[in-house]
N, C-alpha and C positions, 0 to 999 in steps of 0.2 A: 468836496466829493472825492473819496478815494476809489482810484482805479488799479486791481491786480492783474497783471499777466505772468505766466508761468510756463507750463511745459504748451505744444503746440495744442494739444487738446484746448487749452483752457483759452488757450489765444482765440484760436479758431469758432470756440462756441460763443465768446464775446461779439464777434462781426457778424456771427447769424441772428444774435439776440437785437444787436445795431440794426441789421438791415431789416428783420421782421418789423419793427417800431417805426419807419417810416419816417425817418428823418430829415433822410438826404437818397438820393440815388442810390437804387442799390447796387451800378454797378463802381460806383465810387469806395466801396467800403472795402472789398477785399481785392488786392492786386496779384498777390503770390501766396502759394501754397504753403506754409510753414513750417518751416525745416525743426526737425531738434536740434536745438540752440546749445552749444559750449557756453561755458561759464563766463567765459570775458565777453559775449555777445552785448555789443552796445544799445539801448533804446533810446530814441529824442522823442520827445512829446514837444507840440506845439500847441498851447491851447490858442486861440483867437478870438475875439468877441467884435463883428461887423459891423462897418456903420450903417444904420439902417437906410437903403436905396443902395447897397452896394452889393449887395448877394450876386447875383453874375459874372459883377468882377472879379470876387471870390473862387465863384465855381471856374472862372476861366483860369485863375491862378490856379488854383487846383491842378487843374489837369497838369499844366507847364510843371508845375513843382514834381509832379510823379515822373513826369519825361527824363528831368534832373536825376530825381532820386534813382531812376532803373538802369542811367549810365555811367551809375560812380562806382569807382570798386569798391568792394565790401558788401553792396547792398545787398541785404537777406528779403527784408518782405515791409510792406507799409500796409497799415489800415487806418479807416478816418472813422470817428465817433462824433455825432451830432445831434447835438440837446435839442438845439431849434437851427432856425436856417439861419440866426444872425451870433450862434454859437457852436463855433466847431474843434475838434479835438486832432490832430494829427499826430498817428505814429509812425515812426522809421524803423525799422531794426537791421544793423550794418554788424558785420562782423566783429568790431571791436571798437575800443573810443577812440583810436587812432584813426580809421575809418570814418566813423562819424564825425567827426571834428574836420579832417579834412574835408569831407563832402561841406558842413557848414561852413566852411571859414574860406573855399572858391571864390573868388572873384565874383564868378557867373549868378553863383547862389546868391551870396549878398544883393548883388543887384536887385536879382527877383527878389529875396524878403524884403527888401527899400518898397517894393512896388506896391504890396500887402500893407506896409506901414504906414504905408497914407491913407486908407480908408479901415483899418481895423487897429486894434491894440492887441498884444500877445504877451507870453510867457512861454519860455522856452526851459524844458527840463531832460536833466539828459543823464540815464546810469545805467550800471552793467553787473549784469547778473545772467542767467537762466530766467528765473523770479526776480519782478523787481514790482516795488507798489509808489503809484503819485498819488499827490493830493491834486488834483483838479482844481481849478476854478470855475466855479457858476455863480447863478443869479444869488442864492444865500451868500456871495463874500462881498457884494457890493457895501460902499463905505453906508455905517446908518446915519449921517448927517447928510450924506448927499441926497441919500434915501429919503430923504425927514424933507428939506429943498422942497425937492422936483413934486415930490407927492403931495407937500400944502402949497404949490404956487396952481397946482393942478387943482384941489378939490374947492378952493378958499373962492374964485372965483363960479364953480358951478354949485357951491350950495350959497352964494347969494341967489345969483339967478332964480335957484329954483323956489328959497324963503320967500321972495319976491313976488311971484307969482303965487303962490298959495295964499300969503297974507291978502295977496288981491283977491283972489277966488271966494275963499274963508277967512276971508275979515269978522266977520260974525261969530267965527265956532269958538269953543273950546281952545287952549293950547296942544292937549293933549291928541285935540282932533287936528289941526295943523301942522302938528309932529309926524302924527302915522305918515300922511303924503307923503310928505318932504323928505323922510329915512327912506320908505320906498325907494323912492324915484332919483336921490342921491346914491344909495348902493346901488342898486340897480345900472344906474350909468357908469360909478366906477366900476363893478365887475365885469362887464362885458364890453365898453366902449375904453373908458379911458384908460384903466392902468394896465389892459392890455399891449395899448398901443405908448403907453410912459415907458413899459419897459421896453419898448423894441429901439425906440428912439433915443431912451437918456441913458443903453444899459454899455456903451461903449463908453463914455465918460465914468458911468457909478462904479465900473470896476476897477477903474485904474489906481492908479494908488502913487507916489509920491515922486517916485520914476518913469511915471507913464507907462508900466508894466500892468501886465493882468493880477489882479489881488489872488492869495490863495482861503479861501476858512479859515477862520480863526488869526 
């Protein structure tokens, strides 16, 4: 997923488009007013992917990370972007990379990212422009073998289950008439029960990738 930020307009219309969608809080989204940005003006993106049972922890990191961010020098303005509550986007904009760099590379900071790092996976991207565009990570970059795993260890035991019981029911019918049920009532449970809740659970491993970093597309 690619994300563009440019002059303050475009910044600014992105956070109300965030906050209309209901993501996350909306007063979480926009911190400061956005300035028009110089050319060496630095951006960090943090994308994160949550373990699932840990959103509060999240949200409390959250807050503390802005505390951070609003007493370093350099700092311009932060907004957060959030997919779902166990996928979230954070941005910084500091005055330049030198700025930015020092603010990440504090002591203090570290610590807190150590604290994130034990219940979430991230990637960290960081460039300087006016206009700058990221690739984002989301649920399309998860690895397709992990994919392929979690999804047949999930469906393999409920479409026994549910053959099972059919063949007991309509033992007597048709295959054809055996089939209709059982696709029913197999998609049916995967759409709204199970790969709902496969991806909230296994999507903090499916993205990681060989560093234990967040995957990008492609």
């Amino acid at each position: 997923m690619r994300w563009r930020f440019g002059d303050r307009r475009a910044f600014g219309a992105a956070a109300k488009c965030m906050q209309r969608s209901g993501n996350a809080p909306a007063a979480s989204y926009v911190l400061a007013t956005m300035p028009i940005d110089p050319d060496q003006t630095a951006t960090i993106v943090t994308s994160r992917a949550i373990r699932a049972g840990h959103e509060q922890d999240f949200e409390r990191w959250v807050e503390e990370l802005n505390r951070h961010a609003r007493a370093a020098p350099g700092y311009r303005a932060a907004i957060r972007l959030g997919q779902t509550a166990g996928f979230q986007h954070l941005l910084f904009r500091f005055d330049d990379r030198a700025a930015a760099e020092t603010w990440h590379e504090d002591p203090k900071m570290r610590a807190h990212v150590a604290i994130a790092d034990r219940f979430s996976t991230a990637l960290r991207q960081l460039e300087v422009g006016d206009g700058v565009s990221f690739d984002l990570p989301s649920d399309a970059s998860a690895s397709k073998w992990k994919r392929f795993v979690t999804t047949w260890l999930t469906v393999f035991p409920v479409l026994l289950i549910v053959s099972m019981v059919i063949r007991t029911v309509l033992k007597d019918a048709i295959l054809p008439l055996q089939l209709l049920p059982s696709s029913l009532l197999l998609t049916a449970t995967l759409q709204w029960i199970i790969l709902p809740r496969l991806q909230r659970y296994t999507r903090f491993w499916l993205l990681q990738d060989g560093s234990g970093r967040l995957k990008k597309e492609g």
